[in-house]
TORLO-573208 format. One record per residue (C-alpha): y, z, x; residue in three letters. Coordinates in steps of 0.05 Angstrom, whole numbers, padded with zeros to 5 digits, always signed. Layout:
<atoms>
YZXALA;...
</atoms>
This chain:
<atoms>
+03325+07579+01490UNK;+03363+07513+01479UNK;+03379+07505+01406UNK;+03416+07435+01416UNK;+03350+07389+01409UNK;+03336+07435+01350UNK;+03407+07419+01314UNK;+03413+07353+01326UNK;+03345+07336+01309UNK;+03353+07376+01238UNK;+03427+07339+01237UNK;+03395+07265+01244UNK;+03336+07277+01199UNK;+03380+07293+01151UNK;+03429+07238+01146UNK;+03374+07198+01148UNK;+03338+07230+01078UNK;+03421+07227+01061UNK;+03418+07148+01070UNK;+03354+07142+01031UNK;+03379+07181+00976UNK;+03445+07141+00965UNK;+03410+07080+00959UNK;+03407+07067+00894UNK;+03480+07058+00889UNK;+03471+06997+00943UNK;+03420+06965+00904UNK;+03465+06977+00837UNK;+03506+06936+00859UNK;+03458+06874+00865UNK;+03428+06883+00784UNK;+03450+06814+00781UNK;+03405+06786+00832UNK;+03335+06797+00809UNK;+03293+06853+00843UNK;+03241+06790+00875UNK;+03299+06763+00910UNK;+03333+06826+00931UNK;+03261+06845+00960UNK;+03257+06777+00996UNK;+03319+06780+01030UNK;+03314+06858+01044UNK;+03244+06830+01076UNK;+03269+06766+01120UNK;+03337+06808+01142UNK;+03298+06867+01164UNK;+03258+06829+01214UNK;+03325+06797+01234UNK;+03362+06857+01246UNK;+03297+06894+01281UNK;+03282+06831+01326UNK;+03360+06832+01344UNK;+03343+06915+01359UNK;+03279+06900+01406UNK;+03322+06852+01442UNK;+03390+06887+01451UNK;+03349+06944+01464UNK;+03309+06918+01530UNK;+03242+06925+01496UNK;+03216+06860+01477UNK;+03165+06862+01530UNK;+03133+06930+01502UNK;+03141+06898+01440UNK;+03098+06841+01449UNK;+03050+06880+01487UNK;+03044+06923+01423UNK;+03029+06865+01390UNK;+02973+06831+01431UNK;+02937+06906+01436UNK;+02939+06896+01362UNK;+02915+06828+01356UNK;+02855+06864+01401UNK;+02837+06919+01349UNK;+02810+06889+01282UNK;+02821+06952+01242UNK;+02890+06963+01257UNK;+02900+06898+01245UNK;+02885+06905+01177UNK;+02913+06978+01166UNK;+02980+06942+01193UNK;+02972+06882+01144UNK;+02952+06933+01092UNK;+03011+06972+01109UNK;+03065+06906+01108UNK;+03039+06892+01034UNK;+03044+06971+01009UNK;+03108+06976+01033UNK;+03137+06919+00996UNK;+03107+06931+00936UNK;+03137+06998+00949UNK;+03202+06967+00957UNK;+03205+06924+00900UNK;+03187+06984+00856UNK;+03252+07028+00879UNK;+03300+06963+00869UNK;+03268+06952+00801UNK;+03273+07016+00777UNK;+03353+07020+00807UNK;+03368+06952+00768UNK;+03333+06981+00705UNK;+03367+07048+00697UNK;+03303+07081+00717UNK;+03336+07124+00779UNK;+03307+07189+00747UNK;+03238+07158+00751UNK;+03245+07143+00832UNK;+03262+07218+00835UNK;+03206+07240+00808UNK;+03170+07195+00852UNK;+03198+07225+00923UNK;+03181+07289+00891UNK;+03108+07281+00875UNK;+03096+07239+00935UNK;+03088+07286+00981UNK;+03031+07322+00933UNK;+02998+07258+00932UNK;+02996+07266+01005UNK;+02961+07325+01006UNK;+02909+07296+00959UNK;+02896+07233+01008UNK;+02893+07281+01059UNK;+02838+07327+01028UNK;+02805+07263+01000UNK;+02811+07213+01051UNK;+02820+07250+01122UNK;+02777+07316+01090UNK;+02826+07354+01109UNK;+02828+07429+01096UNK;+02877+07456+01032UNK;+02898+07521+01017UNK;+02897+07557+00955UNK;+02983+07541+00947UNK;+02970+07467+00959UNK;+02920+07452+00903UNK;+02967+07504+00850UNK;+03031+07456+00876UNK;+02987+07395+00854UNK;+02954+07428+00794UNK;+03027+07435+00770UNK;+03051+07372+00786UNK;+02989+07339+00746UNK;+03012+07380+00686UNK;+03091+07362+00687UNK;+03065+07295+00688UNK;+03022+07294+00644UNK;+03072+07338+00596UNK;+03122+07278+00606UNK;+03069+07233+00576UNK;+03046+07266+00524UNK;+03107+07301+00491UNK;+03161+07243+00507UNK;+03109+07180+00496UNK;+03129+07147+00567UNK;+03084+07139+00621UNK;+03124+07151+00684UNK;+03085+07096+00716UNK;+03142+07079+00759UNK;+03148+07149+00785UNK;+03069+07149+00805UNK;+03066+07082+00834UNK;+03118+07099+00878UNK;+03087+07165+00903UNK;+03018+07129+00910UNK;+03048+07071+00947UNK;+03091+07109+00995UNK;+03030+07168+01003UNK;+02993+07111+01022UNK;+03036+07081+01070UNK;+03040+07149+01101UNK;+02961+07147+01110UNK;+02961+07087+01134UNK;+03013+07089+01187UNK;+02984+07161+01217UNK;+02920+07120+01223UNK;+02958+07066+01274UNK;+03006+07108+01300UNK;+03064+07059+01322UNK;+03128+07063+01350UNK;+03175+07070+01297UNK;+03212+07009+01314UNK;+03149+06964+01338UNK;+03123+06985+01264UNK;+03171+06966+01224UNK;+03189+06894+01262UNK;+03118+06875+01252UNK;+03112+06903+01182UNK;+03172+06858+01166UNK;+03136+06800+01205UNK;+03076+06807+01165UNK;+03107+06792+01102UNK;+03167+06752+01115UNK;+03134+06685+01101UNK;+03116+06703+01036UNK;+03191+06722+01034UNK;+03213+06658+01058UNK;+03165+06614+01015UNK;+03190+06650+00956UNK;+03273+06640+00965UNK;+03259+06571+00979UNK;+03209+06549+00923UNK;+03253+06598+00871UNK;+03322+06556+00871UNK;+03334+06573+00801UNK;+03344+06648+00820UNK;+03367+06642+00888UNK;+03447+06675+00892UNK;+03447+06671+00972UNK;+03495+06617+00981UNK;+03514+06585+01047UNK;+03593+06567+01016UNK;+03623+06609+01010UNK;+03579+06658+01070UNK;+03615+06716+01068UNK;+03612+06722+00992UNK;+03597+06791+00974UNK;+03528+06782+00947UNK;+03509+06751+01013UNK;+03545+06807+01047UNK;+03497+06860+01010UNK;+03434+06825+01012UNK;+03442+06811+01086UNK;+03460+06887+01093UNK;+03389+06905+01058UNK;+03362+06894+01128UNK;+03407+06944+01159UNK;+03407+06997+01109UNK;+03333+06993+01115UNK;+03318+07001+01190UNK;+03371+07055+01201UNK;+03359+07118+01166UNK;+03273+07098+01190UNK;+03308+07099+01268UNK;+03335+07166+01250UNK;+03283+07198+01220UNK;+03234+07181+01280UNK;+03297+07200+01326UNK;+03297+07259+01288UNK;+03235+07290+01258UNK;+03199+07299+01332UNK;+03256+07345+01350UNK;+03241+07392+01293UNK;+03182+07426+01263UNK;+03136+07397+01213UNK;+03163+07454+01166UNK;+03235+07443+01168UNK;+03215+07355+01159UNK;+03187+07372+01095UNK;+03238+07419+01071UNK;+03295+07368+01084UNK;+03254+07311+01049UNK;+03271+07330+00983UNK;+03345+07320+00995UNK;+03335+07244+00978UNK;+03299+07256+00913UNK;+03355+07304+00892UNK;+03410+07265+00911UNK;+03373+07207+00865UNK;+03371+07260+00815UNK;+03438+07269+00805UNK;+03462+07200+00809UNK;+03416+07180+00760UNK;+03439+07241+00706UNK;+03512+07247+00727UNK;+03533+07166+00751UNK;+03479+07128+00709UNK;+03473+07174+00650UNK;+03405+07163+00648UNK;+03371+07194+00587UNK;+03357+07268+00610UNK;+03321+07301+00556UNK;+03282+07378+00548UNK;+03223+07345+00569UNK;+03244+07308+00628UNK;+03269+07380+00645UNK;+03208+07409+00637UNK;+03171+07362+00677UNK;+03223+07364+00729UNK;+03213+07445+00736UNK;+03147+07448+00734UNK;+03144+07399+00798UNK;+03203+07442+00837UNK;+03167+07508+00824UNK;+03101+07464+00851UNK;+03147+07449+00918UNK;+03166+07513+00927UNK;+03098+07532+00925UNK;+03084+07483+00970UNK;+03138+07494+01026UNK;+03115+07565+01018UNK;+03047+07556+01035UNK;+03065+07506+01092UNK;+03116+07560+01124UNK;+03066+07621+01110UNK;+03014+07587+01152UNK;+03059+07554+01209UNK;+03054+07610+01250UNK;+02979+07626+01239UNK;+02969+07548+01260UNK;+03009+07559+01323UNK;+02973+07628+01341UNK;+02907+07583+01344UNK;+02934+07526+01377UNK;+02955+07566+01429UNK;+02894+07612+01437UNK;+02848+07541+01444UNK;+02904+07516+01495UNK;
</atoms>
């Protein structure tokens, strides 16, 4: 059997969690540009950078016909719209919480998030649970709620994030599109909001046209890039590997967030936060458990129907 699709899918999926979870130290470096702006321009250069992709890459035709087949289908044209708006509310919570010192708190968000999956998945799509996945989210509902009762700080940021990217998760296995068709009109969606707000916001605007090359410019155009890449790679990468070993390698971004925020932020790190933080990895080990325990059983029935 051919390992190579194996390894290199593993290898790209990776980098790409790798990419996510070093981005807070690309937004740091924008905490004087306020997280509005920095969302704007991550918005408008996105769709710049993606409709330069679709073109270089000789699929602006399939593009367009994406497009019109959506234009045909009210519901997805909502769940798409829908989509656009959680995503960017999604992204203006991570830069906030960067620019605020709250990295810790965007951990604990990629952590719980994929909990909150399971219960939009049980709730919304009535999907079946087993007896590990509702113990994983039992536990993560009481490290939570231990955080807020014990330290006196609801980690709102933390659950916003989780519900907004669980969401977006929902939404987008409802519409199923092509990673790069999805994001392009995603950023489309939205961008003249984006627009109307850098123009009608002079006060705060720091993209300036002299000198161009500045090195604010320079970052904020580079939000657009940073963006689409590691989502290219993970759809390069995640269809080359099982579903188990995806959700093992998503929590490298959360951890890597973890440690930038205790050991290059010094974010307050307290008993409690440790608590809360142990009590949601014994919940994700429980989880990955469950989901490798009944891999094979899923398999064994797929195959016996097939």
């Amino acid at each position: 059997m051919d390992n190579k699709p194996l390894q290199q899918g593993a290898i790209i999926t990776f980098v790409a969690y790798l990419l996510w979870g070093i981005f807070p130290i690309y937004w740091k470096f924008l905490d004087n540009v306020p997280a509005g702006e920095v969302l704007a321009h991550r918005i408008v250069w996105s769709l710049v950078f993606m409709v330069f992709l679709v073109l270089v890459t000789g699929n602006w035709r399939q593009f367009i016909e994406t497009v019109q087949l959506l234009k045909k289908d009210r519901k997805k044209t909502i769940a798409i719209i829908t989509a656009s708006i959680v995503i960017s509310i999604n992204w203006f919570l991570f830069i906030f919480s960067v620019q605020h010192g709250h990295v810790l708190q965007a951990s604990l968000g990629y952590y719980i998030n994929p909990l909150i999956s399971i219960l939009l998945a049980v709730f919304v799509l009535k999907e079946k649970t087993t007896k590990g996945q509702v113990l994983s989210f039992i536990l993560a509902g009481i490290g939570v709620l231990y955080l807020t009762l014990s330290y006196g700080v609801f980690p709102w940021i933390s659950l916003l994030l989780a519900l907004t990217f669980g969401f977006y998760g929902l939404i987008k296995k409802t519409i199923n599109l092509h990673a790069m068709y999805g994001l392009t009109i995603e950023t489309l969606v939205v961008a003249p909001v984006a627009l109307l707000y850098l123009i009608f916001i002079p006060s705060e605007g720091s993209f300036t046209f002299s000198p161009l090359f500045a090195s604010d410019n320079l970052l904020l155009i580079g939000g657009g890039v940073i963006t689409a890449v590691p989502l290219l790679l993970f759809a390069a990468g995640a269809k080359r590997i099982p579903l188990a070993m995806v959700g093992f390698l998503q929590y490298v971004a959360p951890t890597i967030m973890f440690f930038l925020g205790v050991f290059l932020y010094n974010e307050t790190f307290t008993v409690h936060h440790m608590i809360t933080f142990a009590l949601i990895w014994i919940a994700l080990i429980i989880y990955m458990a469950s989901i490798y325990r009944d891999a094979p059983r899923a398999r064994k029935k797929k195959n016996i129907k097939v």
